[in-house]
C-alpha positions in Angstrom: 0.0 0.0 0.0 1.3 3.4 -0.8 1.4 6.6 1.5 -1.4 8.9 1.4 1.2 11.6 0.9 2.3 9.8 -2.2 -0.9 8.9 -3.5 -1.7 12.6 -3.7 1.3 13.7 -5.3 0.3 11.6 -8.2 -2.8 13.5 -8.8 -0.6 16.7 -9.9 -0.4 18.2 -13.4 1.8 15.7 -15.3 4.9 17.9 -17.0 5.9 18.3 -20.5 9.9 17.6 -19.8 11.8 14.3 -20.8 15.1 13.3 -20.8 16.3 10.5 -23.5 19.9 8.9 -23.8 21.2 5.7 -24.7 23.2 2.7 -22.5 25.7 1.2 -23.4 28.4 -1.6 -22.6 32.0 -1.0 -21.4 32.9 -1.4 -25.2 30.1 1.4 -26.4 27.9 -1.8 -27.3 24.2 -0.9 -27.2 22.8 -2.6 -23.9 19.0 -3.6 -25.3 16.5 -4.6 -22.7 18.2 -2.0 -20.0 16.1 -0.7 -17.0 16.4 2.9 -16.4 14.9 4.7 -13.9 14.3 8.1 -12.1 15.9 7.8 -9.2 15.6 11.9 -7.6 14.6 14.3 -7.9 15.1 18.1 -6.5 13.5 21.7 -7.3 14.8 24.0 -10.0 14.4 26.6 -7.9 14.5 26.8 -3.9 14.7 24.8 -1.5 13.4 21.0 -1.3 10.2 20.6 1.2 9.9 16.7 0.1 12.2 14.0 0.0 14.1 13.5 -3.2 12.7 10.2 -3.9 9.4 11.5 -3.1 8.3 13.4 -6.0 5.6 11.7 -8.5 8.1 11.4 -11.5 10.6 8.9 -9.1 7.9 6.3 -10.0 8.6 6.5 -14.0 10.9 4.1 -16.0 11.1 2.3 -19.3 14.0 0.0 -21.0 16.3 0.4 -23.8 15.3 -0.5 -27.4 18.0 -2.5 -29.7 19.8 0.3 -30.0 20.0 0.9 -26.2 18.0 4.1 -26.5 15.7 5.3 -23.8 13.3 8.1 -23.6 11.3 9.5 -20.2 8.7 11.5 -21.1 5.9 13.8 -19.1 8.3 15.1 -16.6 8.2 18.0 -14.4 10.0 20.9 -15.8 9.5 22.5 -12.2 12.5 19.7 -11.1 16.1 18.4 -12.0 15.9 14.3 -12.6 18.7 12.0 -11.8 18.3 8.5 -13.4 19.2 5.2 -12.8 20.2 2.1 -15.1 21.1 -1.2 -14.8 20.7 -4.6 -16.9 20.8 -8.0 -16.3 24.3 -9.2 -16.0 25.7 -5.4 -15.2 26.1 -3.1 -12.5 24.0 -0.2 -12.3 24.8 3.4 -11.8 23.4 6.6 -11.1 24.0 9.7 -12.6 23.8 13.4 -11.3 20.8 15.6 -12.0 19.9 16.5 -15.2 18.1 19.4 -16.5 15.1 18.4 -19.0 15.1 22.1 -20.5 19.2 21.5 -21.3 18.8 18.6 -23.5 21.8 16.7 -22.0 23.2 14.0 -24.1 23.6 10.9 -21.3 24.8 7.9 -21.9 25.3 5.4 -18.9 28.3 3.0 -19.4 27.9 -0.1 -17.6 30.6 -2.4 -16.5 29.5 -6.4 -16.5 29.4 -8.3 -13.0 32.5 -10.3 -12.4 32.5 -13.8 -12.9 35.4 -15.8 -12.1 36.4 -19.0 -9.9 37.0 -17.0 -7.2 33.9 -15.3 -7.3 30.3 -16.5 -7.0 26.9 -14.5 -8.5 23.9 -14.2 -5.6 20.8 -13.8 -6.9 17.9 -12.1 -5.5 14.7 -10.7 -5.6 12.5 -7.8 -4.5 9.1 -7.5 -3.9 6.3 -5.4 -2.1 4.3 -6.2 1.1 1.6 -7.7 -1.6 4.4 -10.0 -3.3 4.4 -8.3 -6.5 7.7 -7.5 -8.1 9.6 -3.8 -7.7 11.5 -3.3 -10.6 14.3 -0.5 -10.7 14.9 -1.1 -7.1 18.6 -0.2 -6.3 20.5 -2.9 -4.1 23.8 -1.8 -2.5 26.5 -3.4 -0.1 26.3 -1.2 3.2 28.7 -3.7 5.1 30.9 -6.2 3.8 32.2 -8.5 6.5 35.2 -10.4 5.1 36.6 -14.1 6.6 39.9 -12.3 7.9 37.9 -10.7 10.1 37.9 -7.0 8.3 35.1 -5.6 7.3 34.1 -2.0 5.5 32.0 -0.6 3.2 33.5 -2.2 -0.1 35.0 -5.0 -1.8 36.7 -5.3 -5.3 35.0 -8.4 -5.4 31.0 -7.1 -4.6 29.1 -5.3 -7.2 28.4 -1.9 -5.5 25.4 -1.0 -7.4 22.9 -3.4 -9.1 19.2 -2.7 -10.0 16.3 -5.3 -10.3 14.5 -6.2 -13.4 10.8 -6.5 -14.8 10.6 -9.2 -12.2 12.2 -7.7 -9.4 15.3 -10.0 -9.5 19.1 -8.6 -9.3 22.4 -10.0 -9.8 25.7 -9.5 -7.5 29.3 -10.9 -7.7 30.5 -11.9 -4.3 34.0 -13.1 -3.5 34.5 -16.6 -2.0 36.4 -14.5 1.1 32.9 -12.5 2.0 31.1 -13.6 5.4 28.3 -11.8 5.0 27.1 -8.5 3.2 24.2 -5.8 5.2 22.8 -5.2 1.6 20.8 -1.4 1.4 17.8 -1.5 -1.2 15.9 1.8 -2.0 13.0 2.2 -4.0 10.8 4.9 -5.3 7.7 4.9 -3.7 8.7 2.3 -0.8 10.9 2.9 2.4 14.2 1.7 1.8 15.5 -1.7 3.7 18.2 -3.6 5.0 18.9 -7.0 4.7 21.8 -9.2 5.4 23.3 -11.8 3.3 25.4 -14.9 5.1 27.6 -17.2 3.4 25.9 -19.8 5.4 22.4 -18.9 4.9 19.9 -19.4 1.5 21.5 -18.2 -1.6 18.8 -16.6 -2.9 17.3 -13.5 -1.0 13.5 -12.5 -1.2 13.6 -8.7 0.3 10.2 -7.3 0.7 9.6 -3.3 0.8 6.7 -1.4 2.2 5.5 2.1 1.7 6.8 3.3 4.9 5.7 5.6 7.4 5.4 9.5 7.5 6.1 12.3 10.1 4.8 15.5 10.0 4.7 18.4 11.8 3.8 22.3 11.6 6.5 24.9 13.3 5.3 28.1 14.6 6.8 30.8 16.9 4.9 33.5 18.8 1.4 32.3 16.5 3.2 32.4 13.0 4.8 29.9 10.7 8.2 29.3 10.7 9.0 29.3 7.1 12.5 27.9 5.1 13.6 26.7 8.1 15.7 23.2 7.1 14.6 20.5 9.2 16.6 17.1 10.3 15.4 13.4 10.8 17.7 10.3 11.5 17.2 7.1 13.4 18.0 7.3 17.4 19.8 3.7 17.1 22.4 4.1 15.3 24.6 0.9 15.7 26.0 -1.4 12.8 23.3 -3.5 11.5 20.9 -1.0 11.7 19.3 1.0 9.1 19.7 5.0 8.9 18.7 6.9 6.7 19.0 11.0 7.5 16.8 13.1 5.8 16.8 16.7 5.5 13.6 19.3 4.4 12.6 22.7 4.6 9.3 23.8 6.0 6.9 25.3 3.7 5.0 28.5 3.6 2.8 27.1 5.9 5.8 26.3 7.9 4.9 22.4 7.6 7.8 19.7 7.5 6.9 16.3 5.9 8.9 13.1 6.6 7.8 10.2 4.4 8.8 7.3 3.0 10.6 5.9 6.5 11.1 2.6 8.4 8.5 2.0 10.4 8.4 1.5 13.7 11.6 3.0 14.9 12.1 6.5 16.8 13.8 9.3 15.1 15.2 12.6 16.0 13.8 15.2 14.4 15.5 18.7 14.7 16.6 22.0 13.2 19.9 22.2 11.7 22.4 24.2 12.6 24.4 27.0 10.3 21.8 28.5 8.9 20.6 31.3 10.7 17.1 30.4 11.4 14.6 32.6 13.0 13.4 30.0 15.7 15.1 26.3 16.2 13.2 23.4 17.3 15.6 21.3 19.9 15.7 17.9 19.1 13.3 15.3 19.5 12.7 11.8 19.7 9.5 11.0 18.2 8.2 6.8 17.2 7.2 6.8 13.1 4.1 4.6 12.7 3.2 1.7 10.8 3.4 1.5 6.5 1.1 3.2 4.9 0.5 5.5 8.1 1.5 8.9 8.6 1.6 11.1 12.1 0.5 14.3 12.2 2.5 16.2 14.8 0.1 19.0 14.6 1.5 22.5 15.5 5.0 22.5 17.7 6.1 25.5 18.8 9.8 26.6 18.0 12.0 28.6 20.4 14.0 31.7 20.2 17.9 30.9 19.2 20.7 31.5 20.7 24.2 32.0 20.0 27.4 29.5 20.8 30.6 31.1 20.8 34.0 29.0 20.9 37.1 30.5 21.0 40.4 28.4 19.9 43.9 29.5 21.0 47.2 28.0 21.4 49.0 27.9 24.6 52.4 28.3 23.0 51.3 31.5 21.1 51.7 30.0 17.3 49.1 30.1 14.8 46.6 27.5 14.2 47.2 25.0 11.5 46.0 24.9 8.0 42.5 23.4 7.8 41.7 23.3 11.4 38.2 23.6 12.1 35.3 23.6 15.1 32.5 21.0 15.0 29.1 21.4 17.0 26.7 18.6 16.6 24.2 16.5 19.0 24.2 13.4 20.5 21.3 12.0 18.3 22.0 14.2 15.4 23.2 13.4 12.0 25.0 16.4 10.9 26.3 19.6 12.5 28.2 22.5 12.1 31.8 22.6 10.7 33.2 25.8 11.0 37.2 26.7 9.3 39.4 28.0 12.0 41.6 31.2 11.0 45.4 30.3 11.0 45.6 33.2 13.9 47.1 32.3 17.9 43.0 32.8 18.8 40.2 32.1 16.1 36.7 33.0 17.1 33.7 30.8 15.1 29.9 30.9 16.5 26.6 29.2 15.5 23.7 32.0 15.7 21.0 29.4 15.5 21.5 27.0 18.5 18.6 25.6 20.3 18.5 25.2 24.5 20.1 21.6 24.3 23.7 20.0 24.7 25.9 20.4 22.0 28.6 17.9 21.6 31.8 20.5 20.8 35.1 19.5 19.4 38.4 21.0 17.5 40.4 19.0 15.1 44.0 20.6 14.0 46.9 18.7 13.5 49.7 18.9 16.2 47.6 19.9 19.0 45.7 18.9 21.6 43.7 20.2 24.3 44.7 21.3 27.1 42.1 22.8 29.0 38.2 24.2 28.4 36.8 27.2 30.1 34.4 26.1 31.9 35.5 23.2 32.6 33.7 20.6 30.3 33.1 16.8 30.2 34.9 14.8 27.2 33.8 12.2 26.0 35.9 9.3 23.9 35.5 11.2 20.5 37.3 14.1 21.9 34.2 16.0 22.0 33.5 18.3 25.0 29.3 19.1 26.4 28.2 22.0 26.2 25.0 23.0 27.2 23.5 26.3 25.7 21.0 26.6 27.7 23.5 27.7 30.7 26.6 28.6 28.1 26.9 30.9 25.4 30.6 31.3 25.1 33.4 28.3 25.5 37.0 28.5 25.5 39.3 25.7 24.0 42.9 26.0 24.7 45.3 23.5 22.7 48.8 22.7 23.5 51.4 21.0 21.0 51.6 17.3 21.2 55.0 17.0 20.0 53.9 15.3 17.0 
């Protein structure tokens, strides 16, 4: 079942745009049969107030013809597209964003799968909550895990991109050294997933994907709408194994902020972001998403005045900072914060004018120091990053001494 939300963005005005192009082999061979897809999309003009998946046209593909030309008509020309493509026995890839009204000539070049003794094909397949196929869904490795006991986020041997056909089934070369794989699908129209793939478990994966859940909410401060205001979402749990998926959208006019297309059941923090000089900040929250297909309206939630964070960096030995230091100011439950360039000066002054009445997890990274001492004294944590809480601070002091190094 799809979203409300999403249901209703299908009843606008189809466009008049396309965008046509042709795919090809690593050999500039015509790739016939080839899925392509709309994979985002973002506005021409201003901000985004929608996920880029989210928008109507991320539901439109076709395939290539013989000669491994593709056209995708009745688009927006109100958005910039960026496509998808992938074919059975080769990896996918995604392109940037195009503009329809430029006429850009794209080709995708795909690379085969690998096949050799030393490396195996999984096969999978994709479907929704009904059982029906979801073709075009993208399926990525997250986290390899390898039988040395390494693991990270690639492998020469593991396809890093491969999309499903007509029938929802994809192909992906694993080497005979990988454990297991945390494999990330995404799909427009469905919340994205994770799955994980064992040596000694099934070969062949069945992955099902729902519509997700929505959040939304409508800020106002002192009885008006808090408009252009970029709001934050990520999961609370963040811990390998686990899915996250950070979002970021502005409020509208109406000073509404819509979440959709999430993993159910988990909690999320929901925030404003830093940096960006808002009128009124909403501190973070934890709030549960509901069930697919279900969306929570957070009704109206009042913002709060901001308030400035000042952190002064100087060295104890009276040098000047190094090249490319830099302050970061970010939140326990947060996905991204502030990073803010140091001056190569003895003291350097940076500030955030938009914080909200919260703790603030503050740190400095500069080659060949370390710190010394805060004023006030704050609490450090194992990241090197010192608490600050804005509601009682407004200014902090770091002072660095040389390590020797």
């Amino acid at each position: 079942m799809l979203s409300i939300k999403f249901l209703l963005s299908l009843l606008l005005t189809a466009g008049t745009a396309e965008l046509s192009g042709r795919v090809v082999d690593s050999e500039e061979a015509p790739v016939a049969g080839a899925i392509v897809v709309v994979s985002t999309a973002k506005p021409r003009v201003g901000p985004a107030t929608t996920c880029p998946s989210c928008y109507r046209d991320c539901t439109k593909r076709t395939v290539t013809d013989e000669n491994g030309a593709f056209s995708i008509t009745e688009l927006s020309d109100q958005l910039l597209f960026s496509l998808a493509a992938g074919g059975a026995g080769y990896q996918g890839q995604v392109s940037e964003h195009f503009d329809p009204e430029q006429n850009p000539e794209i080709q995708f070049e795909l690379e085969p799968i690998q096949r050799t003794e030393k490396i195996e094909v999984l096969r999978g397949r994709v479907i929704n909550l009904d059982g029906d196929p979801i073709a075009g869904a993208q399926v990525r490795p997250h986290t390899i895990f390898r039988n040395n006991g390494i693991g990270g986020g690639s492998d020469r041997s593991v396809t890093p991109l491969t999309l499903t056909d007509a029938e929802g089934v994809f192909e992906m070369s694993v080497g005979n050294h990988i454990e297991w794989i945390d494999l990330r699908i995404n799909a427009s129209a469905y919340a994205p997933a994770q799955t994980r793939w064992t040596r000694a478990g099934d070969d062949g994966l069945t992955i099902s994907l729902g519509s997700g859940a929505g959040l939304r909410g409508k800020l106002v401060f002192r009885d008006k709408p808090v408009a252009g205001v970029e709001v934050g979402l990520v999961q609370k749990i963040r811990m390998m194994g686990n899915i996250v998926t950070p979002q970021e959208v502005y409020t509208d006019e109406a000073g509404v902020f819509t979440f959709d297309q999430l993993p159910p059941g988990l909690d999320y923090a929901v925030y404003t972001h830093t940096g960006q000089a808002a009128s009124a900040v909403l501190p973070l929250s934890l709030i549960e998403a509901p069930r697919h297909g279900e969306m929570a309206d957070l009704g109206e939630i009042a913002a709060v005045e901001p308030r400035r964070l000042l952190v002064t960096v100087t060295t104890s030995d009276g040098s000047p900072l190094p090249k490319d230091s830099y302050v970061y100011i970010g939140r326990r439950y947060g996905w991204r914060g502030s990073q803010l360039p140091l001056e190569q000066k003895t003291t350097s002054k940076v500030s955030i004018l938009d914080a909200a009445p919260e703790v603030y997890e503050v740190g400095v990274r500069t080659k060949g120091y370390t710190v010394l001492e805060t004023q006030p004294k704050l609490n450090v944590d194992l990241n090197r990053s010192y608490s600050v809480d804005a509601r009682r601070e407004s200014s902090v002091v770091l002072i660095l001494e040389p390590t020797g190094d």
